[in-house]
C-alpha positions in Angstrom: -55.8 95.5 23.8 -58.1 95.9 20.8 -61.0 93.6 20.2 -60.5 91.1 17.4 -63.2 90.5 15.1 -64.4 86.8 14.6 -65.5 88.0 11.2 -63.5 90.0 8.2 -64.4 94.0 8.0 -65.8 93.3 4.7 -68.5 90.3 6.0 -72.2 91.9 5.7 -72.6 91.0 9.1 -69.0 92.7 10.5 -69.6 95.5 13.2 -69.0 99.3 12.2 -68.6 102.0 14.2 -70.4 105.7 13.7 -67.4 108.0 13.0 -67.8 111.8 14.4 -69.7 113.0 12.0 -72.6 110.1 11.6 -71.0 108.5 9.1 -70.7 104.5 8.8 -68.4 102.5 5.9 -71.1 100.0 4.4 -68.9 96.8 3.3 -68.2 96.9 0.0 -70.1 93.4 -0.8 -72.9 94.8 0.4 -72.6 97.5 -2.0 -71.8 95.8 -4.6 -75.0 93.5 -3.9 -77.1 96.3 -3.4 -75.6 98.7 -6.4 -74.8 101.0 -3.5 -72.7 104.1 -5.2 -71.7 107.1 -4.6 -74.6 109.5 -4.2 -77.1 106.5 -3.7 -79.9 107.7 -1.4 -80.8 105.6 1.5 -83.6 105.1 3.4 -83.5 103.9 7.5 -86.5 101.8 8.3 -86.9 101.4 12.3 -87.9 98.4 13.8 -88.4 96.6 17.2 -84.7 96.2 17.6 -82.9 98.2 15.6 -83.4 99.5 12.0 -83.0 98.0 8.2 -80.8 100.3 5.7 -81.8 100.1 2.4 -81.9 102.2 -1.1 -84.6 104.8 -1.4 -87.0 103.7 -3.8 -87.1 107.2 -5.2 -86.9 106.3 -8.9 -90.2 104.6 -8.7 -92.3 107.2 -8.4 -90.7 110.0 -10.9 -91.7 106.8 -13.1 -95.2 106.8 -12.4 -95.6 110.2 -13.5 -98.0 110.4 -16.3 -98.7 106.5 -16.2 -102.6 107.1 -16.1 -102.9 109.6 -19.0 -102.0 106.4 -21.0 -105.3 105.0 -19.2 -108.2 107.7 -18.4 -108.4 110.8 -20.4 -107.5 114.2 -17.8 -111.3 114.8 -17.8 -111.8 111.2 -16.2 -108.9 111.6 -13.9 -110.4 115.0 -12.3 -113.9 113.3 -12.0 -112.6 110.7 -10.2 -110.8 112.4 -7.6 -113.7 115.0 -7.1 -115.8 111.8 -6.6 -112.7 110.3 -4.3 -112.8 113.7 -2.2 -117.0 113.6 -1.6 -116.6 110.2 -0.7 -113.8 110.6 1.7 -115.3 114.0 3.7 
């Protein structure tokens, strides 16, 4: 006899199981919450008892790029990390 669920499939808190190849259906609430798509990269964070799933936060670094030429001239941003390096040896 199957075990019934007190909770619907689709609950954030429902059970899933790890198919055969790894794979685990996220409820679609969750995804909808989360903007999870197809594609969407995800990150697994371990803790003490058990891990937290989340979207990669990849995007916020390709949008750093070139951020401090709008602040410190390339000149400034090499002196600064030659004085960074001497100071870190």
């Amino acid at each position: 006899m199957a075990n019934k669920r007190s909770e619907p499939a689709d609950s954030p808190s429902g059970f899933r199981r790890v198919t055969s190849k790894g794979q685990i259906t996220i409820p679609s609430t969750v995804r909808r919450r989360l903007n999870i798509t197809t594609h969407t990269k995800l990150q697994f964070i371990p803790q003490s008892d058990g891990f937290v799933v989340m979207p990669a936060a990849e995007g916020a670094f390709k949008e750093l790029a070139g951020s401090a030429s709008k602040h410190w001239t390339v000149d400034e941003m090499l002196s600064r990390l030659d004085q960074l390096r001497k100071e870190n040896v």
